[in-house]
C-alpha positions in Angstrom: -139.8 -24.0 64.2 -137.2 -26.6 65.7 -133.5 -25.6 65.5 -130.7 -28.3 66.2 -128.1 -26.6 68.1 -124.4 -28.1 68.2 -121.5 -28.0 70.4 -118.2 -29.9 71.3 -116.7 -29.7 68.1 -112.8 -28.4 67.6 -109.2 -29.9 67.3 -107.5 -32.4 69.0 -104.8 -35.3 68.9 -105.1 -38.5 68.0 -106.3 -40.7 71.0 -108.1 -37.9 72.6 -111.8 -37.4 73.3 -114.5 -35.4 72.0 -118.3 -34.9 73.6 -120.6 -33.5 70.6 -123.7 -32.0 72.3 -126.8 -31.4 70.0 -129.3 -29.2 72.1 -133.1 -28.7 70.7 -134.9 -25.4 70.5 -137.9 -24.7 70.0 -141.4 -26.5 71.1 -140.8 -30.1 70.6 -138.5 -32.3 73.0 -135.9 -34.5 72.1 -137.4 -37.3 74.3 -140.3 -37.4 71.7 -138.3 -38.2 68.7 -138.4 -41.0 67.2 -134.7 -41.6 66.6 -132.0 -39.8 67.2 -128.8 -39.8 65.5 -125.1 -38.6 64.7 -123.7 -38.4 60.7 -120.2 -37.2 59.2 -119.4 -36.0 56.4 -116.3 -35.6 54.5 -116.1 -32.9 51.5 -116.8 -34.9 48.2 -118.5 -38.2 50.4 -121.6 -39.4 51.2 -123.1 -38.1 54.8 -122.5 -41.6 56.6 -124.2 -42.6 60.0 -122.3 -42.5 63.2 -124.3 -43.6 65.8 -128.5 -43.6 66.2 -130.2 -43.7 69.0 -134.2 -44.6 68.9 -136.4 -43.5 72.0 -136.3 -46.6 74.1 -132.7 -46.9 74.2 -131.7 -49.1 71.7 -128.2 -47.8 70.0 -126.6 -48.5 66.7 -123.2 -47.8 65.9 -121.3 -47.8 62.5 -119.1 -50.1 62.6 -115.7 -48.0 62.2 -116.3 -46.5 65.6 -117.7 -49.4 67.9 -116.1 -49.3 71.1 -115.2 -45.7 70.4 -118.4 -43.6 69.8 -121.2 -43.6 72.3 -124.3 -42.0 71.7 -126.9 -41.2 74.7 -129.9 -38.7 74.9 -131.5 -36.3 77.7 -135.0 -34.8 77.8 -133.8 -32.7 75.4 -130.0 -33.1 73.9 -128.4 -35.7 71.9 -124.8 -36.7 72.5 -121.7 -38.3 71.4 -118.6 -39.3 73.6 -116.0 -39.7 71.1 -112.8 -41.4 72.6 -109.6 -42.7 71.1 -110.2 -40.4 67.9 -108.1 -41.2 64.7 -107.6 -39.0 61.7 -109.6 -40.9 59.7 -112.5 -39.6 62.3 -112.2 -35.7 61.1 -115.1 -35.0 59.4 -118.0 -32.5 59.7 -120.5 -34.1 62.3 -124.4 -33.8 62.3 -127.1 -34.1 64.6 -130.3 -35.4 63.2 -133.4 -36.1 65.1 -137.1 -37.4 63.5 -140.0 -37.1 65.2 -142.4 -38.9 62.8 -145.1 -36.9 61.7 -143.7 -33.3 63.0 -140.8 -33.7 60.7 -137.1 -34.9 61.0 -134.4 -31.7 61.7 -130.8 -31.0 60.8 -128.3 -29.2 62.8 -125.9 -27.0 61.1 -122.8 -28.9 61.4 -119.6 -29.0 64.0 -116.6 -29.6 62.7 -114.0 -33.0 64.0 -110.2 -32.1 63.3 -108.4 -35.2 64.6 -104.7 -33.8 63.9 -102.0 -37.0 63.3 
């Protein structure tokens, strides 16, 4: 069974910088997905896309954090450079990664505090 691990998550000030790290575990590599992908969500909101990634490179940002947010990939981790963060950023962020036909995963969750 695939797990989604996350890291990176925590507090920090406005105009600072985050690196969310989504590591996979188990017996399928990241580097065979599909499409990869970062969501928030804010208690009582939709889960909204951040940033996907598909598995020859080709990136798609929300538009709220374009020239912000970058999202890149290894063998087997997802990850999100998050730079010049604003409060509106602080939200509960997700890793997501679908490999087709052997299913699309969840990780747990890491939480964004982006503090005024």
């Amino acid at each position: 069974q695939v797990q989604l691990v996350e890291s990176g998550g925590g507090l920090v000030q406005a105009g600072g910088s985050l690196r969310l790290s989504c590591a996979a575990s188990g017996s399928i590599r990241i580097f065979r997905a599909r499409a990869m992908a970062w969501h928030r969500q804010v208690s009582g909101k939709q889960r909204e896309l951040v940033a996907a990634i598909s598995s020859g490179g080709r990136t798609n940002d929300a538009d709220s954090v374009k020239g912000r947010f970058t999202i890149s990939s290894t063998v087997n981790t997802v990850s999100l450079q998050m730079n010049s963060l604003k409060p509106e950023d602080t939200a509960v962020y997700y890793c997501n990664v679908d490999w087709g036909s052997a299913g699309q995963y969840w990780g747990q969750g890491t939480q964004v505090t982006v503090s005024l």
